[in-house]
C-alpha positions in Angstrom: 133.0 47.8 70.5 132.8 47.6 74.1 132.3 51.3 74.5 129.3 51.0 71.6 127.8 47.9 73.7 128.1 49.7 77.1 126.1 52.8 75.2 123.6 51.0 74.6 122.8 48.9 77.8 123.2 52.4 79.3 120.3 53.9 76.8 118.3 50.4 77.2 118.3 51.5 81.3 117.1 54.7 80.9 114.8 53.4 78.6 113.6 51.3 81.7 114.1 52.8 84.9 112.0 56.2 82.8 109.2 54.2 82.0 107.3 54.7 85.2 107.7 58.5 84.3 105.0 61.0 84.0 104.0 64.4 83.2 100.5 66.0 83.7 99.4 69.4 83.0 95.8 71.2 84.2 94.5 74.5 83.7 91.6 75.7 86.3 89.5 79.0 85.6 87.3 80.1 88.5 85.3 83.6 88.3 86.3 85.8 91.8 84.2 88.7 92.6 84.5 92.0 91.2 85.3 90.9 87.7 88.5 89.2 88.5 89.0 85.7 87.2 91.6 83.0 89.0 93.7 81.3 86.2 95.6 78.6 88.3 98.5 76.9 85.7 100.0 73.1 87.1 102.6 71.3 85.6 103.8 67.9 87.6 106.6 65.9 86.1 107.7 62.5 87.8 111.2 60.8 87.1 112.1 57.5 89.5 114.7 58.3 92.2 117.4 55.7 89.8 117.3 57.2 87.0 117.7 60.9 88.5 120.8 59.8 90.1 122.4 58.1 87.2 121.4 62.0 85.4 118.8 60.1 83.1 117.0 62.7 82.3 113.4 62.9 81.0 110.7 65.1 81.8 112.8 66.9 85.0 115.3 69.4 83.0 118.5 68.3 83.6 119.4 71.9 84.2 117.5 72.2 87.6 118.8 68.3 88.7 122.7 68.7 88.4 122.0 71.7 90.5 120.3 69.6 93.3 122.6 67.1 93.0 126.0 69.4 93.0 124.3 71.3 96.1 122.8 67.7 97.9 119.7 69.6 97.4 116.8 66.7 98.9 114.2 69.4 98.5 113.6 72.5 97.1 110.9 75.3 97.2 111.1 78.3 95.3 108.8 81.0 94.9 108.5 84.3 92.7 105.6 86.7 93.5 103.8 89.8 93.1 100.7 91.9 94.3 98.2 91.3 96.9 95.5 88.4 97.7 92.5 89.9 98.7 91.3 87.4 100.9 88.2 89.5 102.3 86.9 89.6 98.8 88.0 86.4 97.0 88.1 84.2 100.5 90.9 81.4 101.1 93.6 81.6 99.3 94.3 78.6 96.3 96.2 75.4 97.1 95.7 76.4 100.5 98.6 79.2 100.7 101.1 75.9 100.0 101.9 77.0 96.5 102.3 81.0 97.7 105.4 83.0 98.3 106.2 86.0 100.0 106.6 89.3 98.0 109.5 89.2 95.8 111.7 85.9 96.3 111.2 83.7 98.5 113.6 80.5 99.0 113.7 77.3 101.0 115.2 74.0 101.1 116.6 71.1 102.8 120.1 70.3 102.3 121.9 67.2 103.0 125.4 67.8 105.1 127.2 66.8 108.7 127.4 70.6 109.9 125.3 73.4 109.8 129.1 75.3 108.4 128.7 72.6 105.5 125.0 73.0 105.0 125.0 76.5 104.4 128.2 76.4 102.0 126.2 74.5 100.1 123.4 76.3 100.6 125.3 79.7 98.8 126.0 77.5 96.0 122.1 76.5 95.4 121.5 80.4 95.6 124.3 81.4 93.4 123.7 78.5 90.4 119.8 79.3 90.9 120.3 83.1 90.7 122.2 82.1 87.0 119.0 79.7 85.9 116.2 82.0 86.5 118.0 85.2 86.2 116.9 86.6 89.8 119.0 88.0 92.4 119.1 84.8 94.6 122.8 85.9 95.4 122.5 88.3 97.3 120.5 85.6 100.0 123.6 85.8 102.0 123.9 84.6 106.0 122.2 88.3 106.8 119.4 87.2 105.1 119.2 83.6 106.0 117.4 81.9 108.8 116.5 78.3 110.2 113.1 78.0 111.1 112.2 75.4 113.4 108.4 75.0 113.9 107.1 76.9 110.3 108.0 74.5 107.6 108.2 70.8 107.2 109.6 68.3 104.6 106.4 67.5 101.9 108.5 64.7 100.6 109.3 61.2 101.9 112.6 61.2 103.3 113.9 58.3 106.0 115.1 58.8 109.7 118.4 58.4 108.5 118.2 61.1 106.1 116.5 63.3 107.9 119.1 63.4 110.8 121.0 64.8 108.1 119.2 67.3 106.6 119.4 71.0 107.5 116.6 73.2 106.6 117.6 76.8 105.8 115.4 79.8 104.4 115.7 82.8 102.4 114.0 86.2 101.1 114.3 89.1 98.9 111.4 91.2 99.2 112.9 94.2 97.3 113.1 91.9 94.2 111.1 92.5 91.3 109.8 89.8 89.1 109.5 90.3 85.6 110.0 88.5 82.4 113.3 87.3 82.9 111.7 84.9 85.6 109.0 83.6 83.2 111.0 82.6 80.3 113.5 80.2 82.5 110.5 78.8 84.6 109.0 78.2 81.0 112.2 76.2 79.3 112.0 73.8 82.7 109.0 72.4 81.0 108.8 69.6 77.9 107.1 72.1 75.6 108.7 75.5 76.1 105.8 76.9 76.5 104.9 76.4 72.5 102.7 73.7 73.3 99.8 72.8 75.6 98.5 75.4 78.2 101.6 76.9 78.8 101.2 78.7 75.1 99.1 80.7 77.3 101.6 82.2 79.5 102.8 85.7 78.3 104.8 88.0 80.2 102.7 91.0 79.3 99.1 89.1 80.7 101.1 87.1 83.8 102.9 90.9 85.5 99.7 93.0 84.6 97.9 90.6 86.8 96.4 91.8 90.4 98.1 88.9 92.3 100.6 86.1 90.8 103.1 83.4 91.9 105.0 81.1 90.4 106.4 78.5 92.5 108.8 75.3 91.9 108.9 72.4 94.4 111.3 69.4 93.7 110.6 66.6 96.2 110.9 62.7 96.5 107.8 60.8 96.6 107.7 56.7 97.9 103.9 56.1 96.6 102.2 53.3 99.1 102.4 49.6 97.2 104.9 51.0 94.1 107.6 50.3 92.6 110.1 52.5 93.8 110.7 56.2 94.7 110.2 58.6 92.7 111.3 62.4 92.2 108.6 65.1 91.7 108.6 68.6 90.5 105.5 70.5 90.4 105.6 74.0 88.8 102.2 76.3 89.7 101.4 79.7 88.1 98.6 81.7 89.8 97.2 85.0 88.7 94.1 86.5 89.4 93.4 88.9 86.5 91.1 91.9 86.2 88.9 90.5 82.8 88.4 94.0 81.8 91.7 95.4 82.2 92.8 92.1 80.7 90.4 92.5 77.7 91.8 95.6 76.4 94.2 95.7 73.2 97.7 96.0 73.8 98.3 98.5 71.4 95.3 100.7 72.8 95.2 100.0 76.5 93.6 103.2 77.5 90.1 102.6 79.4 86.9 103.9 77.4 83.3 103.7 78.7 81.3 101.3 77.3 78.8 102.1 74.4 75.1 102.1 74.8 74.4 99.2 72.4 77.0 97.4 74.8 75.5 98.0 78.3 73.9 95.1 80.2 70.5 96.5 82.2 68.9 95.5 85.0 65.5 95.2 83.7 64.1 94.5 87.0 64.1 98.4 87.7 61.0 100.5 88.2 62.7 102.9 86.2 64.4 100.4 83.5 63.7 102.2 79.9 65.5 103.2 77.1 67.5 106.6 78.5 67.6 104.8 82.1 70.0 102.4 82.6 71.3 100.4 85.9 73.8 98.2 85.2 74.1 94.9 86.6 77.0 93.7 88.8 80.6 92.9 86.7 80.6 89.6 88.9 77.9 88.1 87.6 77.9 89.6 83.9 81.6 89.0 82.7 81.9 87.6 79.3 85.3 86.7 78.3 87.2 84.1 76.5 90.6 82.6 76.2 91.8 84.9 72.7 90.5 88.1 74.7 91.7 87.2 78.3 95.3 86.2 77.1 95.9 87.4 73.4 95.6 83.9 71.8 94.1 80.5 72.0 96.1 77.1 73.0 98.1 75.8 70.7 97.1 72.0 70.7 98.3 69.6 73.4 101.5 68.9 75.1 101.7 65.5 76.2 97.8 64.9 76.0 98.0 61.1 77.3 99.0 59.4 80.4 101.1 56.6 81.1 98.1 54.5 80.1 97.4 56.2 76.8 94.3 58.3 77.9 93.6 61.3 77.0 93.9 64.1 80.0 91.8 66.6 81.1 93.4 69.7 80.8 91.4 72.6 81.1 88.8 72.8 83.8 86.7 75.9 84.7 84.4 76.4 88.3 81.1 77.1 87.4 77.3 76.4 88.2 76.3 72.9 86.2 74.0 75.0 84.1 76.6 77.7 82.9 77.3 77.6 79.3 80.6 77.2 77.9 81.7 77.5 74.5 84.4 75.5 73.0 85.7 74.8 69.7 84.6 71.8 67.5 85.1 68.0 68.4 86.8 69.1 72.1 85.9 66.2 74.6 84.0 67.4 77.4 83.6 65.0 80.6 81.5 66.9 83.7 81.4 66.8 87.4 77.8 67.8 88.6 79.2 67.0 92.4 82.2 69.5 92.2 80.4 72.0 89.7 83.4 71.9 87.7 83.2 71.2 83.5 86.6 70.1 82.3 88.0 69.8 78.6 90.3 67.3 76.7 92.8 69.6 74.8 92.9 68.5 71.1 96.8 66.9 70.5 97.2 69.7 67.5 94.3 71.7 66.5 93.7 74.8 68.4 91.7 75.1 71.2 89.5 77.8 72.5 87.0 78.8 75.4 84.4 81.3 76.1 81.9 82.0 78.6 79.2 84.2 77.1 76.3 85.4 78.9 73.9 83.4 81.0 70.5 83.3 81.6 71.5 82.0 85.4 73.2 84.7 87.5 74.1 81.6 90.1 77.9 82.0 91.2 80.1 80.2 92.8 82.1 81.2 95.6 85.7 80.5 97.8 85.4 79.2 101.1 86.2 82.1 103.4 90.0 82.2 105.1 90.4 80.6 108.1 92.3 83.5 109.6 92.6 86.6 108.7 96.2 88.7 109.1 97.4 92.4 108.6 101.3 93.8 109.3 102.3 97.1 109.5 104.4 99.9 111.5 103.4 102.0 114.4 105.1 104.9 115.9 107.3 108.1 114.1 110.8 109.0 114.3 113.6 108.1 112.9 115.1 106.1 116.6 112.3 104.0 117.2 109.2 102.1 116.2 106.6 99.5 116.2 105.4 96.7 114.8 101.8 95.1 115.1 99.7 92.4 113.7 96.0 91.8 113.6 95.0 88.1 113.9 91.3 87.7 113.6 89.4 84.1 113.4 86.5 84.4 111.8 84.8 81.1 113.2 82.4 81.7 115.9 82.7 78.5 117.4 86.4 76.9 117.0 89.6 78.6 118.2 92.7 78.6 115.9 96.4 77.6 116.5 99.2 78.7 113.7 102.8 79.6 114.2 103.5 83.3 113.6 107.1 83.7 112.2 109.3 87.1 111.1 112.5 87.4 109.7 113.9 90.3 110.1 116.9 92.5 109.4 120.0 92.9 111.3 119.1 96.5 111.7 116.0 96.6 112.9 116.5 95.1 116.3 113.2 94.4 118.8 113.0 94.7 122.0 111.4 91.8 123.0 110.2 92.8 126.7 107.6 94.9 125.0 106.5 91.7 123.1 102.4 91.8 123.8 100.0 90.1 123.0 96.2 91.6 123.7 92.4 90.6 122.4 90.7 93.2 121.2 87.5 92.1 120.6 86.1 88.7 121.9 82.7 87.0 122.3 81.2 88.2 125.9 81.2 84.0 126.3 84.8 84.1 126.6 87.7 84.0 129.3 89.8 87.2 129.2 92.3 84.5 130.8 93.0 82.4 128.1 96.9 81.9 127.0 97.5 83.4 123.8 101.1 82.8 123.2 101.8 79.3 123.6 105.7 79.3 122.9 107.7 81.2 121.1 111.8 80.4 119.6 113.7 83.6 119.3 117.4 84.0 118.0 118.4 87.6 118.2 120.4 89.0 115.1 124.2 89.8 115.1 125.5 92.9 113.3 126.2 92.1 109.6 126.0 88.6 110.3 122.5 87.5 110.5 118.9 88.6 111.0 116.6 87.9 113.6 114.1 85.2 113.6 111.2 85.2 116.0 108.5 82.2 116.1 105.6 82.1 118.4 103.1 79.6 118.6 100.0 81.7 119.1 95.9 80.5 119.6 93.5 82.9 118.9 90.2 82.4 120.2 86.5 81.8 118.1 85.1 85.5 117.1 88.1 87.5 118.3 91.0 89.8 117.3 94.6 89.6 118.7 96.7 92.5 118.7 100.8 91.2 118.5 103.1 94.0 119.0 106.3 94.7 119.9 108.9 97.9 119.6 112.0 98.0 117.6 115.2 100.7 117.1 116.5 101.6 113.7 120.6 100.9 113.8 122.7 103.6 112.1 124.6 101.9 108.7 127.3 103.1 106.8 126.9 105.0 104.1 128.5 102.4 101.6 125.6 100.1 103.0 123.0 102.6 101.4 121.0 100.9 98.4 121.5 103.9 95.5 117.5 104.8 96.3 118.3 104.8 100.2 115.5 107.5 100.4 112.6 104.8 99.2 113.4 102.5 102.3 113.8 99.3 103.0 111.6 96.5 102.4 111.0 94.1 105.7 110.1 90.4 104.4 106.2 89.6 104.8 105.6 87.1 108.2 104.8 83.7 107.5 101.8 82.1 109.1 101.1 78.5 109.4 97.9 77.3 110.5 98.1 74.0 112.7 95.2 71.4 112.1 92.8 70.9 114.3 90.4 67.3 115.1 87.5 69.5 113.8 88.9 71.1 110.6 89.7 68.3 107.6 92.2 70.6 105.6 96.0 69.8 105.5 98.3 72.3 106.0 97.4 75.8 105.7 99.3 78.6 104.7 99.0 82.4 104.4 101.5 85.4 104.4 101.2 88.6 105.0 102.0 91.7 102.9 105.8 93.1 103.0 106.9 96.6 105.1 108.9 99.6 103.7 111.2 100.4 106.9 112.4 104.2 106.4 116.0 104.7 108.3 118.0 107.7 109.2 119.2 108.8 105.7 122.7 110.8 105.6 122.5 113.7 103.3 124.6 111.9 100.1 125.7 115.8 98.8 128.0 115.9 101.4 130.6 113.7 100.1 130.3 114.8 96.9 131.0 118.2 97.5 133.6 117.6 100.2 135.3 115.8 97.0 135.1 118.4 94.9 136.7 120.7 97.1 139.6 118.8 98.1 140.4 117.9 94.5 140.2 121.3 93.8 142.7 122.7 96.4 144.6 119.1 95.8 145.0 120.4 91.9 146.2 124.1 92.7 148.6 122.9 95.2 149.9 119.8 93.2 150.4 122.7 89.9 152.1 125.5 92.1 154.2 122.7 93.6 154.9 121.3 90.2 155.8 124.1 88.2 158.5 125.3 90.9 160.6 121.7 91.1 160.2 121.0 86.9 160.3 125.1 85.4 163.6 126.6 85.1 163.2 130.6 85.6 166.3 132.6 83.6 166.8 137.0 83.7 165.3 137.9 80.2 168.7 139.0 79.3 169.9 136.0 79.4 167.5 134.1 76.7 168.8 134.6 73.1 167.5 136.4 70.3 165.3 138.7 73.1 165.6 142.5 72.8 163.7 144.5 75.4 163.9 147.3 72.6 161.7 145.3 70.2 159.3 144.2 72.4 158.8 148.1 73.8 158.2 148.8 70.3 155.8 146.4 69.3 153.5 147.3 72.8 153.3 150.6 71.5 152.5 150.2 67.7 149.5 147.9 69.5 148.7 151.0 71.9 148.7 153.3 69.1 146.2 151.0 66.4 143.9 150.6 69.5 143.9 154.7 70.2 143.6 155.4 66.5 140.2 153.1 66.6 139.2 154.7 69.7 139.3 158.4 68.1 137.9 157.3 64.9 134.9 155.7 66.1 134.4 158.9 68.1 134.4 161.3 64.7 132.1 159.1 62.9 129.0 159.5 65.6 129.8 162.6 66.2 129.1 163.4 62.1 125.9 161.2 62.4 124.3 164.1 65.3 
């Protein structure tokens, strides 16, 4: 009985320390130019910081919070990404770059210990139980591949002196890792629906990877809101993709492109020449027509969760338009509008189906993103396989306010820089200003240690209104052994993409601001692989002749002839030359029979 009564006072307690719990889900559609379409998927689930620790578990999976807790994980970011953001074309990147990752896998976290030794033991075992729940490589993110960055990242949550002096903040990438559906269907079972439910019905493996750019990110994080309760424990999962709506528009069982037929084509009847055989189509940007069954195979299926802790209903769906665009939903959908933020948003119905379209307008108003507020390009320089060079173009676009960010690399232990040639240079300015003016501010380098550890580099640069900065430096390519050789060591070697945060400044009212740049495939002196293999084959062969002449004269017992019984050299003549003489008789009589066919 007291095991039954202590049951339940422990169900009637996570009955009450969960009831401050939430989960909210949101959906935002916003047309990009070129006929490319921003789907931006948000999932936020709140638990309060008692009830995580006692592992009551609600709306965070328990899967994900055991992990934390075994690892003394107080915040986690993880990211899983793909393609390219075109920032020239589709301007600033969403959530400000926050929710982004580098290409491939990218990893960081704070982690509670007394040492750093302690802090990254427990640091393999977050990468090794993480690798097992989302089915990724996370590890291989070994101390080669691990860094501390000092001046890039900062804790989102709210943590207390005393914890922070105890928290050690440790990073890792895998650029060469490819995401695929494997990732998705994990990131989908962390959420109360499985993805059968609510927007997330939406995500499908074959839409999400054919996408031009995606990420999927997880960020776990405690939260003390101002005046409440308690604390509380966040985790925010985010799926962005930009899709192209034509690509995306084709069947999956027919995905090879066709033109368009005649009766199809959208004209420009503003043309001098516009007439029935003359036709100048109008720009994909402004003529898209596209809806939810087309874009992504299939509609949403009802609501997940549709209600918040007060009982109301949710928007859930919200799309970026003009205030007179049409949109088409389906039947007894609750619409509520925001003629300040242009932006017409949808209550998902709690089981019918719910569907979207945009048909054509009569208004070719459209909206677009605020442009970047830097703009950043990586690659190599130089030839050879000794040496090379790396640069980066930094260009602020504003012609009136100069920039600050913190520019920071990771890179591997075998591609070691020489920091004296380190340079920063403007290469185009305004006339107005000083050729004098400090670029890099400071910088934090810690040089790498064979097969131990990368290096990390960190510099604090200000790039001036209107101008470009040229950062370069050269590196040398180190020699590996040839058991260190992925098994496509011809490819290369991808170099994880920089990380670039942009500090505020008194003028600009954005928070924190962040933008990567795009990988590097680092070709290295290759050993021709045959070598081995035939060096193998050749000494197993002379290995197997001498090993058989060897053998057969310690085990074989050789005997005179006349000493085996039963043997008669006699018989054996005879039966060589009864042999002889059937072969010469065939000889001779093939000879006669051609000769009485001439």
């Amino acid at each position: 009985m007291r095991r039954f009564f202590r049951f339940l006072l422990s169900l009637l307690l996570a009955v009450i320390v969960t009831a401050d719990s939430d989960y909210l889900e949101q959906l935002v559609f916003e047309p990009l130019p070129q006929g490319s379409l921003l789907a931006s998927f948000n999932f936020k689930s709140q638990a309060s910081l008692q009830s995580f620790q006692k592992q009551h578990f609600r709306y965070i999976p328990r899967s994900l919070g055991q992990i934390l807790q075994h690892a003394k994980t107080q915040e986690l970011h993880l990211r899983f990404s793909s393609g390219r953001w075109d920032a020239e074309s589709w301007g600033a990147r969403p959530w400000g770059g926050t929710k982004e990752g580098g290409t491939g896998v990218e990893l960081w976290a704070w982690v509670e210990a007394d040492s750093y030794e302690e802090a990254f033991s427990r640091w393999i075992t977050l990468n090794n139980a993480l690798s097992g729940l989302f089915c990724a490589s996370l590890n291989f993110i070994d101390s080669t591949r691990t860094t501390r960055p000092v001046e890039t990242f900062e804790p989102t949550g709210d943590h207390t002196n005393a914890s922070l002096s105890r928290l050690h903040l440790l990073h890792g990438t895998l650029p060469r890792e490819v995401v695929c559906t494997e990732n998705l269907t994990p990131f989908l079972k962390l959420l109360p629906c499985k993805g059968k439910a609510g927007i997330s019905s939406l995500l499908d493996g074959h839409k999400l990877f054919d996408a031009s750019w995606q990420t999927m990110s997880i960020d776990v994080k405690p939260v003390c809101p101002t005046g409440g309760s308690g604390c509380l424990v966040e985790m925010e999962q985010t799926v962005d993709m930009v899709l192209d709506i034509e690509r995306s528009k084709r069947p999956r069982d027919n995905p090879i492109p066709r033109p368009v037929p005649a009766e199809e084509l959208i004209c420009d009847t503003s043309k001098s020449y516009s007439s029935h055989e003359a036709c100048y189509p109008l720009d994909v940007s402004t003529t898209q027509i596209w809806s939810l069954s087309e874009i992504f195979g299939r509609s949403i299926k009802g609501s997940c969760l549709a209600t918040d802790t007060h009982g109301k209903p949710v928007e859930s769906v919200c799309i970026k338009v003009p205030n007179e665009h049409r949109i088409q939903v389906s039947e007894g959908t609750i619409q509520r509008t925001d003629p300040s933020k242009n932006q017409q948003c949808y209550v998902i119905p709690e089981t019918d189906h719910f569907e979207m379209s945009l048909p054509q307008q009569d208004s070719q108003a459209v909206l677009s993103r605020p442009p970047p507020s830097l703009y950043a390009s990586r690659s190599f320089t130089g030839h050879g396989q000794e040496r090379g060079g790396v640069q980066t173009l930094l260009t602020n676009p504003s012609p009136d306010t100069a920039i600050s960010f913190v520019y920071f690399e990771t890179l591997p232990w075998f591609m070691k820089p020489f920091m004296h040639t380190l340079k920063a240079e403007r290469l185009t300015s305004p006339p107005s200003s000083s050729s004098k003016d400090q670029i890099i501010t400071s910088m934090y380098y810690r040089p790498a240690l064979d097969r131990q550890r990368g290096t990390q580099l960190e510099v604090q640069i200000t790039v001036p209104p209107a101008s470009t900065v040229r950062l370069a430096y050269d590196f040398e390519k180190a020699i590996l052994r040839y058991t260190e050789y992925p098994p496509d060591a011809n490819r290369g070697f991808d170099v994880a993409p920089a990380v670039i945060r942009i500090l505020p400044t008194n003028a600009s009212s954005e928070g924190v601001v962040y933008l990567r740049t795009t990988s590097l495939l680092l070709s290295l002196p290759t050993p021709d692989f045959s070598m081995p293999y035939n060096v193998i084959i050749l000494t197993s062969t002379v290995m197997a002749l001498a090993f058989g002449s060897i053998y057969n004269l310690l085990v074989r017992r050789f005997v005179a002839a006349d000493e085996v019984e039963g043997y008669s050299l006699a018989k054996v003549k005879g039966r060589l030359r009864e042999v002889r003489g059937r072969l010469m008789r065939r000889f001779w009589s093939g000879k006669e029979e051609s000769a009485v066919g001439r």
